[in-house]
Backbone bond lengths (Angstrom), bond angles and torsions (degrees), N, CA, C in turn:
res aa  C-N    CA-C-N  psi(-1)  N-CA   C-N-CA  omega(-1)  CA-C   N-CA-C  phi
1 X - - - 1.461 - - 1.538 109.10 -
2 X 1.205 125.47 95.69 1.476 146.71 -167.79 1.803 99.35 -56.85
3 X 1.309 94.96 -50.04 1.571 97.88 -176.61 1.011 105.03 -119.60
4 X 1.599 112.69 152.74 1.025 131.34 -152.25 1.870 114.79 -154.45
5 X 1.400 119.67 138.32 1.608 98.89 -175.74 1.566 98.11 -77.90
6 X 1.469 122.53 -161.19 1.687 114.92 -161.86 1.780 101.67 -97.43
7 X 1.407 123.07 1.28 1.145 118.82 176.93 1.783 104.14 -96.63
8 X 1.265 111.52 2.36 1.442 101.23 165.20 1.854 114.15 106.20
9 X 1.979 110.33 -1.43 1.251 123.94 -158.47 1.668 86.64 -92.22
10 X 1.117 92.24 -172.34 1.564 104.66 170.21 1.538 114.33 -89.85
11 X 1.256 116.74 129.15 1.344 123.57 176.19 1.783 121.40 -82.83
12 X 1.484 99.42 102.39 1.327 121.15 -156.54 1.304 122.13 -108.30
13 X 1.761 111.39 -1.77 1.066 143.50 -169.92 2.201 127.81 -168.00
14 X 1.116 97.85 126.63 1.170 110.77 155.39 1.087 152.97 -62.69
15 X 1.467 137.99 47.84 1.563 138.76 -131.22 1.547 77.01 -89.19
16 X 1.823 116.49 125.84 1.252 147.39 158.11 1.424 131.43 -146.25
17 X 1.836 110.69 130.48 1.305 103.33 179.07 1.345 98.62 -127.28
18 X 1.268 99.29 146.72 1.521 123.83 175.44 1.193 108.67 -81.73
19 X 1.547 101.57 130.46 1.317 122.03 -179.40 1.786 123.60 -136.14
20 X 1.002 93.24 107.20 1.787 163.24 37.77 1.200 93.67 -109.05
21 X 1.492 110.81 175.67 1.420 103.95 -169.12 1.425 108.83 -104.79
22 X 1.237 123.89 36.81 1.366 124.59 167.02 1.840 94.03 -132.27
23 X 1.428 107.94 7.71 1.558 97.21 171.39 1.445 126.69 -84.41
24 X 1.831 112.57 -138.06 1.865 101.01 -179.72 1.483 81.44 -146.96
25 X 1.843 120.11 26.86 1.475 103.18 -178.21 1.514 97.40 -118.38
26 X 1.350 115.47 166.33 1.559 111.38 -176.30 1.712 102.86 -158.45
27 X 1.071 118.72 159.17 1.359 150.64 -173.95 1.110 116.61 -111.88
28 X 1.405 112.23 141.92 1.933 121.91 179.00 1.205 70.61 -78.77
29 X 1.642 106.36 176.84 1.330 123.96 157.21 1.805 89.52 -138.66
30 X 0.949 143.34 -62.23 1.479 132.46 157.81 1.322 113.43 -70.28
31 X 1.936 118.87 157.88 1.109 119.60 162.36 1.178 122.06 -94.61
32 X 1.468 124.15 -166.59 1.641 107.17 -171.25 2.011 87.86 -164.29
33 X 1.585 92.72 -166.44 2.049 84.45 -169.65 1.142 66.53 -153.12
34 X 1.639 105.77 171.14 1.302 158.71 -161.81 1.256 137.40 -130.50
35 X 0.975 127.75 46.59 1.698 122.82 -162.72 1.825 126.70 -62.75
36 X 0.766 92.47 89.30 1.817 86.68 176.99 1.139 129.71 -49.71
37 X 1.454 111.70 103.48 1.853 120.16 -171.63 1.464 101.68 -37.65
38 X 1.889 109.41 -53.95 1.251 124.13 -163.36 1.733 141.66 -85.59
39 X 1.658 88.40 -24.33 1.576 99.08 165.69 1.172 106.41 -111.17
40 X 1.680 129.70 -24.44 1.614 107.69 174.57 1.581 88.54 112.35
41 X 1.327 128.25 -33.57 1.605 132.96 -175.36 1.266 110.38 -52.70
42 X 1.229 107.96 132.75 1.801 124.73 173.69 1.549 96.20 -106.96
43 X 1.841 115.50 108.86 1.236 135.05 150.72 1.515 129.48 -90.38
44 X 1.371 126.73 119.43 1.388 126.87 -140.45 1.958 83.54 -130.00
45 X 1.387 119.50 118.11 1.150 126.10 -175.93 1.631 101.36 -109.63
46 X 1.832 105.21 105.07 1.814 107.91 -176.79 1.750 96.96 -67.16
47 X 1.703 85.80 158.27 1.420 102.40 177.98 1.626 121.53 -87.55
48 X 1.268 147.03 -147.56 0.881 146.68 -153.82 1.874 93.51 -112.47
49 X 1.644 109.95 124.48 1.782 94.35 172.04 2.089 82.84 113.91
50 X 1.321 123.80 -45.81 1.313 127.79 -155.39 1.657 105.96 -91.60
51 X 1.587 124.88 151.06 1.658 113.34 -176.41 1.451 104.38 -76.77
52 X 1.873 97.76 134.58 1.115 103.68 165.54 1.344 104.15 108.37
53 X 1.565 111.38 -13.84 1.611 109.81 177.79 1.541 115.91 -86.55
54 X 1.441 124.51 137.39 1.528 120.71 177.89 1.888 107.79 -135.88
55 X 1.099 98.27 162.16 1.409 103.95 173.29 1.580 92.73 -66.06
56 X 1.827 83.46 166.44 1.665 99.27 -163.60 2.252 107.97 -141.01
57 X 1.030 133.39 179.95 1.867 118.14 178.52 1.814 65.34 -161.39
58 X 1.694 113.49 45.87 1.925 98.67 145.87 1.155 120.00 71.47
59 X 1.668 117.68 -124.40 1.173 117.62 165.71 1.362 93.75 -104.21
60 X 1.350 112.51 160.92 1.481 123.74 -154.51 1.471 93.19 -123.44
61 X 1.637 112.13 79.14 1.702 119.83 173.34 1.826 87.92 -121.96
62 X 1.396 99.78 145.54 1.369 123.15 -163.98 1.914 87.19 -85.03
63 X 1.735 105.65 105.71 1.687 105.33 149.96 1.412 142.53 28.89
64 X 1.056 98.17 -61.77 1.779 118.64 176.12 1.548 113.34 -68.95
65 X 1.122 81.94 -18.28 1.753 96.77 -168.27 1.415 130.71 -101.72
66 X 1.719 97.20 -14.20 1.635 107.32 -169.23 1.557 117.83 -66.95
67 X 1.180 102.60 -3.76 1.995 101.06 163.78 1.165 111.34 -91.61
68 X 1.399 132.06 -0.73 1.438 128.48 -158.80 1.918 71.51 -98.11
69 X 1.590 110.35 -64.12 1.448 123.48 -154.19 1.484 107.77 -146.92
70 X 1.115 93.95 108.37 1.618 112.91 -148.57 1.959 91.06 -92.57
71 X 1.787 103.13 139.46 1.768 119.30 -152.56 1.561 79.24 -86.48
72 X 1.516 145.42 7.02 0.995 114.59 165.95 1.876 99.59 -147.75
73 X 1.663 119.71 -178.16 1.218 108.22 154.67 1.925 78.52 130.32
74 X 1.253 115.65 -146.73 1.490 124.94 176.48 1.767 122.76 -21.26
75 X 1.165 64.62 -47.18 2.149 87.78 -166.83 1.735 124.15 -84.90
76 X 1.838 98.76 -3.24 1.558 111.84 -178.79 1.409 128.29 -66.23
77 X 1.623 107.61 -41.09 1.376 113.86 145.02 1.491 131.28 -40.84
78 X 1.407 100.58 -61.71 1.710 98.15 -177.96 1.965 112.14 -68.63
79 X 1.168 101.60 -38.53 1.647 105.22 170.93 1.468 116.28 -50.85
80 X 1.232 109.29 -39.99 1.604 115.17 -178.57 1.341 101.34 -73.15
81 X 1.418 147.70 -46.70 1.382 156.31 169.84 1.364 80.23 -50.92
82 X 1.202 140.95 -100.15 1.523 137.71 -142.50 1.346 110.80 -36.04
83 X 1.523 109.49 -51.84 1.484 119.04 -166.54 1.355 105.61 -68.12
84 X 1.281 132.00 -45.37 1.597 135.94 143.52 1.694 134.64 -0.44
85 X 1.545 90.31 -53.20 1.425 110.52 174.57 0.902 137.73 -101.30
86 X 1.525 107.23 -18.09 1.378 137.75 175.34 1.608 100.16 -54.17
87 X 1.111 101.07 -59.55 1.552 122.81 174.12 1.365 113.80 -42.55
88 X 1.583 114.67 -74.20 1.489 101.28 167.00 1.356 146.34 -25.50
89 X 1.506 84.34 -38.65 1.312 105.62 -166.61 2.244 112.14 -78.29
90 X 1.303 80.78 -47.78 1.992 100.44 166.63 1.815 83.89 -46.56
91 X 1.375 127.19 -106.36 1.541 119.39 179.20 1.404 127.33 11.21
92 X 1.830 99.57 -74.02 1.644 111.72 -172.39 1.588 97.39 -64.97
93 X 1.566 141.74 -0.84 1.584 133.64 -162.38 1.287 96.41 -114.89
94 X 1.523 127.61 3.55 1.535 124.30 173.80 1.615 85.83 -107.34
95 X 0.741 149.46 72.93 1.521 144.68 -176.62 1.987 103.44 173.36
96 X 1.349 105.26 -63.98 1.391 126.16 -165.02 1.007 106.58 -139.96
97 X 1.365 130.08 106.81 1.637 127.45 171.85 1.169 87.97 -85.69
98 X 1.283 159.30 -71.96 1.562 142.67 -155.27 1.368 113.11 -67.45
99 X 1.241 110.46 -17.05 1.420 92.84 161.42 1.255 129.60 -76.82
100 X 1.280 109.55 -28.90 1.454 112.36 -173.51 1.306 122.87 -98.36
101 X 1.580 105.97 0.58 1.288 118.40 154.76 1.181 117.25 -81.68
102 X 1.266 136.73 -28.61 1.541 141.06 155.88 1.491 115.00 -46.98
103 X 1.258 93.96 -61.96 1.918 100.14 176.06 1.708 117.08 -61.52
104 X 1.294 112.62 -52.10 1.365 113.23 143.68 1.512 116.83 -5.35
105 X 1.210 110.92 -89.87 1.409 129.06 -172.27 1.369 116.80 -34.42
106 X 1.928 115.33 -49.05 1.344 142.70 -162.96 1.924 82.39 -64.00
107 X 1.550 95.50 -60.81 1.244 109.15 -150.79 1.618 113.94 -57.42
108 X 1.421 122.64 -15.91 1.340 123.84 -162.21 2.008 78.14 -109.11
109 X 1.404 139.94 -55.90 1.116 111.87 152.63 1.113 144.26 -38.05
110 X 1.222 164.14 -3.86 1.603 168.93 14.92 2.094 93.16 65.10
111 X 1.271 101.37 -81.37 1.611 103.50 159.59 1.696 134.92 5.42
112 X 1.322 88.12 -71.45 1.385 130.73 -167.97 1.671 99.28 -75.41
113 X 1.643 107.40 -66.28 1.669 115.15 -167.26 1.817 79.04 -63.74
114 X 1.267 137.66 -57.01 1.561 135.58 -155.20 1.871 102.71 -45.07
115 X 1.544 115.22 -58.37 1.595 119.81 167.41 1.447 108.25 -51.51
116 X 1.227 145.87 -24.44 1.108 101.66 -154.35 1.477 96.85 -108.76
117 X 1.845 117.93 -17.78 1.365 137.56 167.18 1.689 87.07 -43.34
118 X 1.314 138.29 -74.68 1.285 164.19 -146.14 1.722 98.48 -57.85
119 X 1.300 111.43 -33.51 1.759 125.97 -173.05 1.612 109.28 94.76
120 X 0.911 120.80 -2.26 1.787 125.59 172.86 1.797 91.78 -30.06
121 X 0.872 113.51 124.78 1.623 116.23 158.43 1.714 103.56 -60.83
122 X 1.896 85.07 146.78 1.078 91.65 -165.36 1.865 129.27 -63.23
123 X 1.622 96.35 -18.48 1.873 90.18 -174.76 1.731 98.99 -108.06
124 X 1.234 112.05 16.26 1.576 96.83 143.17 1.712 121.69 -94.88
125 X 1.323 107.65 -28.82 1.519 124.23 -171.83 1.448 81.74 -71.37
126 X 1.252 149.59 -70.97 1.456 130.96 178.45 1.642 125.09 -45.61
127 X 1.321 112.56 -39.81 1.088 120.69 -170.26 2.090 109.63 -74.45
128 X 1.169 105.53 -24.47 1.189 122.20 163.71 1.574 117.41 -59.13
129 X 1.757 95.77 -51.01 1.789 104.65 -155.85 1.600 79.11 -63.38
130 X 1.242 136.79 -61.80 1.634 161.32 -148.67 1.921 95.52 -45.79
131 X 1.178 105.54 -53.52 1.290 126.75 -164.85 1.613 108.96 -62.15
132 X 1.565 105.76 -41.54 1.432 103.01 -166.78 1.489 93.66 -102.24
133 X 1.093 106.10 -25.61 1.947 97.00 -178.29 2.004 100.57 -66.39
134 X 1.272 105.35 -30.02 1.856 100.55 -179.92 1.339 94.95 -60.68
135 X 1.245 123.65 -59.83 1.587 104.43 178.35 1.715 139.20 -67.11
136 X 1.557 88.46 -19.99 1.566 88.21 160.37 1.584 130.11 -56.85
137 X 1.559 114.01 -42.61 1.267 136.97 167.03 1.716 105.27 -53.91
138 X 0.942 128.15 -36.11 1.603 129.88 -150.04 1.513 88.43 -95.75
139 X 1.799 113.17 -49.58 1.510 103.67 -169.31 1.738 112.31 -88.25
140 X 1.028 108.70 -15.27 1.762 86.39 178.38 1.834 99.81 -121.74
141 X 1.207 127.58 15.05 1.104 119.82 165.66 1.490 130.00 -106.32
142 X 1.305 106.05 20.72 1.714 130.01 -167.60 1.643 112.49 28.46
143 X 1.364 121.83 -120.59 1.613 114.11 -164.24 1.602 94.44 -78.22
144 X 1.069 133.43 4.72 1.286 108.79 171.85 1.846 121.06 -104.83
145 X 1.265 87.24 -6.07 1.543 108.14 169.79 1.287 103.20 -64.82
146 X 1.762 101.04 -59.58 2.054 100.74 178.03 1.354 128.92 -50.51
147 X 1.231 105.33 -24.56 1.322 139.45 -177.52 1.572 120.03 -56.05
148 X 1.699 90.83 -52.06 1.711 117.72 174.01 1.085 104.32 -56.08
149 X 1.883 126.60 -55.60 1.408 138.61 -120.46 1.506 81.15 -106.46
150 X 1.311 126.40 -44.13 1.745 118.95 -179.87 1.141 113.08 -68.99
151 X 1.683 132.54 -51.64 1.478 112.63 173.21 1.927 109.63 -43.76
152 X 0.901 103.62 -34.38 1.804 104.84 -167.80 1.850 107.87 -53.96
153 X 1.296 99.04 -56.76 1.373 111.74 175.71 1.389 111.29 -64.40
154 X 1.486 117.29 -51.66 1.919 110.89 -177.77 1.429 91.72 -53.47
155 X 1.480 119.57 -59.32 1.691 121.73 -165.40 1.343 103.93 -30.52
156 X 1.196 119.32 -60.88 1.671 133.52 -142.82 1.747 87.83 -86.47
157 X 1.370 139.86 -59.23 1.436 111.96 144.16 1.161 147.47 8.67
158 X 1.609 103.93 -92.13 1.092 131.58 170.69 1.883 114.52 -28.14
159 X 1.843 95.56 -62.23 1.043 90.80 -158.74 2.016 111.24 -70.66
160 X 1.172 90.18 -19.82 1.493 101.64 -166.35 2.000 94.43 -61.07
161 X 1.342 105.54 -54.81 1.345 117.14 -177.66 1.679 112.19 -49.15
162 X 1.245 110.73 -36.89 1.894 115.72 163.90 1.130 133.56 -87.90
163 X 1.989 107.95 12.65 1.772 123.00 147.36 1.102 97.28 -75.69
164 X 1.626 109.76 -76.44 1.136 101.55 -172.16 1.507 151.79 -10.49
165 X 1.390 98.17 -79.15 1.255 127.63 174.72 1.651 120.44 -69.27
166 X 1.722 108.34 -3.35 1.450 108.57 169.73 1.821 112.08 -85.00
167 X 1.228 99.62 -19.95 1.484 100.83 159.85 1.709 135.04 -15.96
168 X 1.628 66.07 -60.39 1.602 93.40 178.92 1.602 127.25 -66.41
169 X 2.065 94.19 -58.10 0.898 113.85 179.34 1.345 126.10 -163.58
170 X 1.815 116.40 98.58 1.482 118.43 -142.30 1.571 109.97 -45.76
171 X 1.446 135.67 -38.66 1.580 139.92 -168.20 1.438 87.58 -45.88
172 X 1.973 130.94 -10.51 1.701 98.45 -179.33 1.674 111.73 -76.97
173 X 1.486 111.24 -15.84 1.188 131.49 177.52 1.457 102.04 -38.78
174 X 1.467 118.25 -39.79 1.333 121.75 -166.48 1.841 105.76 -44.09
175 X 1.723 100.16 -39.21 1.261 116.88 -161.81 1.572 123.23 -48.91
176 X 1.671 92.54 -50.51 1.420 104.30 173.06 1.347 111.43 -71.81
177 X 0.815 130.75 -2.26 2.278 117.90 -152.12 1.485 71.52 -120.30
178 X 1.295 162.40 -43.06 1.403 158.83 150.19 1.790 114.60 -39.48
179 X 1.352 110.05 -27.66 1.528 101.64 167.92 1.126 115.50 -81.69
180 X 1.217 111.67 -44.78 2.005 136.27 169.71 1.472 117.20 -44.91
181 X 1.664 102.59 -30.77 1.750 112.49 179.03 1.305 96.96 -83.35
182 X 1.354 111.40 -57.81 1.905 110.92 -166.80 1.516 97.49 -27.31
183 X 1.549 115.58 -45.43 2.140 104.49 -135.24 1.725 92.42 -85.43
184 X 1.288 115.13 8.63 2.002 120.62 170.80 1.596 87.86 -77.10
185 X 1.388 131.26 -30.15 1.122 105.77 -169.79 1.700 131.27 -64.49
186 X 1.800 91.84 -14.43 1.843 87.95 -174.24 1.376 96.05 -110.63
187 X 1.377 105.93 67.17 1.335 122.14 148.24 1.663 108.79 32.98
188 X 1.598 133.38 -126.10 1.165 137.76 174.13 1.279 104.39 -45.35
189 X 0.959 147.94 -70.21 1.860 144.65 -179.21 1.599 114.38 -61.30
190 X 1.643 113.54 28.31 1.585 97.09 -166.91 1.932 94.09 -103.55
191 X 1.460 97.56 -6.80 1.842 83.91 164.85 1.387 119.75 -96.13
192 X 1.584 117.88 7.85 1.547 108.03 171.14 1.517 93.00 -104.16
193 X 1.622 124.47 -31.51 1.978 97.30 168.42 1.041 110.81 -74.72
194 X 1.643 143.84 -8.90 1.219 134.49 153.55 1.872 131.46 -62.59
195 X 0.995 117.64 -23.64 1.576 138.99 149.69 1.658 108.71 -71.22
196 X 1.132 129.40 -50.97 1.548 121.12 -173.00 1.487 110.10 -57.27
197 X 1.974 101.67 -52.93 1.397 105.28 -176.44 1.821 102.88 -73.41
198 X 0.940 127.10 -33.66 1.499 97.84 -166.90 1.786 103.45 -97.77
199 X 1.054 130.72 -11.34 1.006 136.39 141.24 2.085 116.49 -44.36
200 X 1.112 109.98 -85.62 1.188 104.19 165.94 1.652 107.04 -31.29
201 X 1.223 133.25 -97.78 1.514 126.35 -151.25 1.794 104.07 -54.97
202 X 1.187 115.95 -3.85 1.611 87.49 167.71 1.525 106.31 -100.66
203 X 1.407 120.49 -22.53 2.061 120.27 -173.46 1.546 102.52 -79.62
204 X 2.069 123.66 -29.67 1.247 95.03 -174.52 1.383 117.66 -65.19
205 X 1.566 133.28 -32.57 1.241 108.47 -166.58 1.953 115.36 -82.85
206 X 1.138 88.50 -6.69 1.833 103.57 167.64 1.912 113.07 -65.15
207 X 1.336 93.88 -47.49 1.339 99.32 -170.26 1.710 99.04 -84.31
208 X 1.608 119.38 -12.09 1.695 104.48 -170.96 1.906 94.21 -80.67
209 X 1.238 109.06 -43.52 1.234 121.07 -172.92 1.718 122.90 -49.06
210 X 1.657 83.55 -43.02 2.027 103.14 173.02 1.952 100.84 -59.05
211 X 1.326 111.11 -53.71 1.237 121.37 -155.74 1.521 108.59 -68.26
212 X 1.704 119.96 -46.19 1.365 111.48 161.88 1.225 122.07 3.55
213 X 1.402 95.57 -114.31 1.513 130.30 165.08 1.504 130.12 -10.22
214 X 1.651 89.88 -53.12 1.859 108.86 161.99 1.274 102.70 -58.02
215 X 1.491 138.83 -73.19 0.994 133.81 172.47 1.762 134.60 -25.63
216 X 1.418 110.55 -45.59 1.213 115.33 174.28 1.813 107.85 -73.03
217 X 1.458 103.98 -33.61 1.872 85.94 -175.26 1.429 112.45 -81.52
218 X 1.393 112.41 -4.55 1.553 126.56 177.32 1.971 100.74 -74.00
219 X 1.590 84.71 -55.86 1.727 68.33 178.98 1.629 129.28 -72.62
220 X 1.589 114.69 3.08 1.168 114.55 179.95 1.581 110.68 -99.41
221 X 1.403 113.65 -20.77 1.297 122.04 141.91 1.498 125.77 -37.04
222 X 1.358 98.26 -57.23 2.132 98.95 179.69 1.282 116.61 -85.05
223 X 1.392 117.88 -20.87 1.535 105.71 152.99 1.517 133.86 -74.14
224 X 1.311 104.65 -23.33 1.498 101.26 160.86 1.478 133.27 -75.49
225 X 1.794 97.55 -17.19 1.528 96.14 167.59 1.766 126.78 -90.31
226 X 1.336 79.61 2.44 1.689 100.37 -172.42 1.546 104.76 -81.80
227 X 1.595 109.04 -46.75 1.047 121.75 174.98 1.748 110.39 -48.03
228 X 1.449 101.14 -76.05 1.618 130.69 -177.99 1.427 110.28 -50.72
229 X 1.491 110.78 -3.09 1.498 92.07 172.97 1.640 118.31 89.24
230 X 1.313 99.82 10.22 1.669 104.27 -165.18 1.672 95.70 -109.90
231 X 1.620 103.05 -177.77 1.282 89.19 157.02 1.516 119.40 -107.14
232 X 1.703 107.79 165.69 1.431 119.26 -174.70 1.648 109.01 -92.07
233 X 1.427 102.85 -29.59 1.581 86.77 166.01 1.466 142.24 -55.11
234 X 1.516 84.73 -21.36 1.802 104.70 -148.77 2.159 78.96 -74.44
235 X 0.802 151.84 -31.79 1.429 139.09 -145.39 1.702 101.28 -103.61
236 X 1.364 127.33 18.81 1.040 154.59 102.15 1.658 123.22 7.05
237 X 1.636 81.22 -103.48 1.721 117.12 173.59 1.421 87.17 -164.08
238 X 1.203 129.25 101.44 1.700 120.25 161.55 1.808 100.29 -74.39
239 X 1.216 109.32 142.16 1.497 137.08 -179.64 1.395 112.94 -116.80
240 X 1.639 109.05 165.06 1.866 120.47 -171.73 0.847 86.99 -49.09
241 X 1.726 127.76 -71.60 1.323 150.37 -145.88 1.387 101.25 -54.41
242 X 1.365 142.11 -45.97 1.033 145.19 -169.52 1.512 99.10 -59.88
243 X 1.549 98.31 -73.41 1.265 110.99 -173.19 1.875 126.18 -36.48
244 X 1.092 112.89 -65.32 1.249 141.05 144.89 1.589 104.03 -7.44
245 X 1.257 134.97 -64.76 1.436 165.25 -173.99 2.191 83.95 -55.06
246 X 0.814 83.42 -81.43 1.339 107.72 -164.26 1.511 94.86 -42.49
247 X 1.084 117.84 -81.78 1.925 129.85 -178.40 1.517 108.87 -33.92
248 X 1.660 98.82 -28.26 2.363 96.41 -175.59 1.477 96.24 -99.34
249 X 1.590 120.43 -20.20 1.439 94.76 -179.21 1.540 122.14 -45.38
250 X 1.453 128.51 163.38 0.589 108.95 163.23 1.264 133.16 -113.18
């Protein structure tokens, strides 16, 4: 049992409150531990009130998206550990950026083994680890982080653009198997730009197709609040602040 509450029982529950309670941020209210199948490490995530504890929005997938990969459910435990360390780690990078890009690294591995302990199927539990390690690279490795995160996106382009276009005439094929070569270039990290890019070119046209649709009932949402007198932003993410706005108008 990987996780555990802090007296050592089985962790059978999530004690969380949302804060505010019309927001998307939330609070431990108990802490809980972590056992690492693989290093043997005991990770102890403080609760809300304790140093080092902060509000948290789970797993951190952008809205639009939460049917694709939903910000809570299997993966809330291990997200809350991530976000935990994540933190540490921001700390140890005002001191040591290589260190905490090292720990970083451990930490989004730990991540990864935490989902799949959890039952996350396996090519979201990758597709997750993939996701936060691109930003690990981007935030403590400065322009060469950007560096990482743009080949990923041209890659995933690229390659999509040399299906395409083999239609026509397979030599576009060349295109992709040339994006696929580039990501050998970063040596130790060339199987997570090899997952970003071919990952990326098969989810964007999944995710353009999901988003449509979202889009159109969103806008029939803001015209009805436009109509009704409400607001159109708010169907968005309406917020306190919004709200609040609205209740003093006069």
């Amino acid at each position: 049992m990987p996780f555990q509450r802090d007296d050592g029982g089985v962790l059978d529950e999530l004690a969380l409150a949302q804060r505010p309670a019309d927001g998307d941020r939330f609070e431990l209210r108990e802490p809980f531990v972590y056992l690492d199948p693989r290093s043997g490490v005991r990770y102890r995530v403080p609760a809300a009130g304790e140093a080092d504890a902060r509000a948290t929005d789970l797993a951190s997938v952008p809205h639009p998206l939460w049917s694709l990969v939903a910000s809570y459910g299997r993966q809330s435990a291990p997200a809350l550990l991530h976000d935990h360390r994540s933190q540490i780690a921001e700390q140890l990078a005002e001191r040591d950026r290589s260190a905490a890009l090292a720990q970083r690294r451990e930490d989004d591995r730990v991540f990864r083994t935490a989902l799949r302990e959890q039952g996350v199927p396996l090519v979201r539990a990758w597709l997750m680890w993939a996701w936060v390690s691109a930003d690990r690279e981007r935030t403590f490795r400065g322009a060469l982080g950007w560096v990482f995160l743009g080949q990923a996106v041209l890659g995933a382009l690229a390659v999509m653009a040399g299906i395409v276009l083999a239609w026509w005439h397979p030599v576009w094929l060349a295109l992709a198997a040339g994006a696929l070569l580039a990501a050998l270039l970063w040596g130790r990290l060339a199987p997570l730009q090899l997952l970003l890019t071919g990952s990326g070119a098969v989810l964007a046209p999944i995710v353009v197709v999901h988003l449509v649709p979202l889009a159109v009932f969103r806008g029939i949402e803001a015209v009805v609040e436009l109509v009704s007198g409400g607001d159109p932003a708010g169907v968005v993410r309406p917020t306190v602040a919004q709200r609040r706005r609205r209740r003093s108008a006069p």
